[in-house]
C-alpha positions as CSV (number, residue, x, y, z in Angstrom):
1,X,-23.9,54.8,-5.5
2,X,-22.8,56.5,-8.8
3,X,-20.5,59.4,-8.0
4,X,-20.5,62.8,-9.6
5,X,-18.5,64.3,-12.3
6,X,-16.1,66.8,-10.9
7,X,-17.1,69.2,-13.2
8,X,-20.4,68.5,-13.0
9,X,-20.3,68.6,-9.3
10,X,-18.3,72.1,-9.3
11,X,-21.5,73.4,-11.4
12,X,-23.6,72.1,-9.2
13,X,-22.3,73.9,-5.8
14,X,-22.0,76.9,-7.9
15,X,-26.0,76.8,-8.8
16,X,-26.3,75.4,-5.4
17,X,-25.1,78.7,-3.5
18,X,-27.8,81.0,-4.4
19,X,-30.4,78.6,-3.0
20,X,-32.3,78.5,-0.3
21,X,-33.3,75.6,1.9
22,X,-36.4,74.0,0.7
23,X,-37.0,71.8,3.3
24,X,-35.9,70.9,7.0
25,X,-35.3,67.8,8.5
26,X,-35.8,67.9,12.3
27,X,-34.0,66.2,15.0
28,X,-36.3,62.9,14.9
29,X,-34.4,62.7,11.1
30,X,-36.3,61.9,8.1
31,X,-39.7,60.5,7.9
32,X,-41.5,59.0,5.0
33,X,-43.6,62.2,4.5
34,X,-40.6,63.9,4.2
35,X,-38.9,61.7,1.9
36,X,-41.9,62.0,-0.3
37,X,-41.9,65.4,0.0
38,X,-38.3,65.6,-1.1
39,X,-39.1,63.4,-3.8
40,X,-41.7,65.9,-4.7
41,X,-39.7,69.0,-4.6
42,X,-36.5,67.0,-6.6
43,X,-38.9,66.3,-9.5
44,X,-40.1,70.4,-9.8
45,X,-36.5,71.8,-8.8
46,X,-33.9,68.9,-10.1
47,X,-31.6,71.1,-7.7
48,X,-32.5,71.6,-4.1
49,X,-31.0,72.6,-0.7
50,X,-32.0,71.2,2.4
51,X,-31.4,72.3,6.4
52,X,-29.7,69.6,8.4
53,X,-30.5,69.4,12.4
54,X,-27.7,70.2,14.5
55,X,-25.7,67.1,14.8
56,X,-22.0,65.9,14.6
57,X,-20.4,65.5,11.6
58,X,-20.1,62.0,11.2
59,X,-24.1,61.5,11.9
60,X,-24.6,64.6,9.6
61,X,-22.9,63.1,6.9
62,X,-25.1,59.7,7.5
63,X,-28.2,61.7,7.5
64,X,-27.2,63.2,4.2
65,X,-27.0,59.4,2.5
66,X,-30.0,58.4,4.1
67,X,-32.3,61.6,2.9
68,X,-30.5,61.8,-0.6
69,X,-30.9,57.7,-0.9
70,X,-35.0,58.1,0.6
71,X,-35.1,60.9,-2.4
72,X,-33.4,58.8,-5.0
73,X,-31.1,61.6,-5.9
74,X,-27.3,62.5,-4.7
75,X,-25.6,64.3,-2.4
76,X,-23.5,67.0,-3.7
77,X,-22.1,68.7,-0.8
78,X,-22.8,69.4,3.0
79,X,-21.4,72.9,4.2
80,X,-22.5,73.1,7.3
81,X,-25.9,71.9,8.4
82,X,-27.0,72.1,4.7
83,X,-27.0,69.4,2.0
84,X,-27.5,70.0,-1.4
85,X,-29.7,67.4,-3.3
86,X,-29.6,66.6,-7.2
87,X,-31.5,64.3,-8.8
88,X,-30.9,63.9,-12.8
89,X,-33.7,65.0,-15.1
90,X,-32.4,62.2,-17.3
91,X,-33.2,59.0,-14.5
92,X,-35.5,60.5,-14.0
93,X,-37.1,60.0,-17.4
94,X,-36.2,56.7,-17.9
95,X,-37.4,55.5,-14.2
96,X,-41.1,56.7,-15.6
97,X,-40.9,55.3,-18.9
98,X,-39.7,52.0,-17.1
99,X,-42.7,52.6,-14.6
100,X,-45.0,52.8,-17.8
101,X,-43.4,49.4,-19.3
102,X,-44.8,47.2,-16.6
103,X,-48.1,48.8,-16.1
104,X,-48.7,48.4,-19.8
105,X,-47.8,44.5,-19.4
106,X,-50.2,43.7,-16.6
C-alpha cells in the first residue's frame, strides 16, 4: 500500500483532531455493511474518524489495515482506540471514470 506524504500526513492529523468519530466498529470487527458504510461516508467526508473496540495494540493496528483496506482508503494514524481514514478525492475520480470505461464497452 502507497504510504503518505509526511507533509501531507501532518495536515491530515491536524484536520483530523477536530473530528468526531463517524462510525464504530464493534468487538465482532468489521462487517461488510460496515465497510460499505465506510465507503459511503469516505466518499461525502474524504476525511473521517472512526472508534476502534477495545483491543491490544498489535490487533488494533491490524483492525486499522483491514477497515482502511475494506474502505479503499489509508490509515493516517491510531491514537488511541481511534483511526483516522483518508481516502483521496483524486482515486477516487479516476476509479469511477475507469468504472464508466468498461460499462461503456459491454
Amino acid at each position: 500500500m502507497d504510504e503518505l506524504p509526511g507533509n501531507l500526513k501532518r495536515q491530515l492529523r491536524s484536520q483530523g483532531r477536530s473530528l468526531s468519530p463517524l462510525a464504530t466498529i464493534g468487538k465482532s470487527g468489521l462487517t461488510d455493511a460496515g465497510a460499505a458504510n465506510l465507503r459511503g461516508l469516505l466518499d461525502k467526508h474524504e476525511l473521517i474518524k472512526v472508534r476502534l473496540p477495545a483491543l491490544p495494540p498489535d490487533e488494533r493496528a491490524e483492525l486499522a489495515a483491514q477497515t482502511a483496506q475494506a474502505a479503499g482508503a489509508k490509515c493516517v494514524a491510531i491514537v488511541g482506540h481511534t483511526i483516522l481514514l483518508y481516502k483521496d478525492p483524486l482515486t477516487a475520480e479516476h476509479a469511477e471514470d475507469a468504472e464508466e470505461e468498461r460499462e461503456e464497452e459491454t
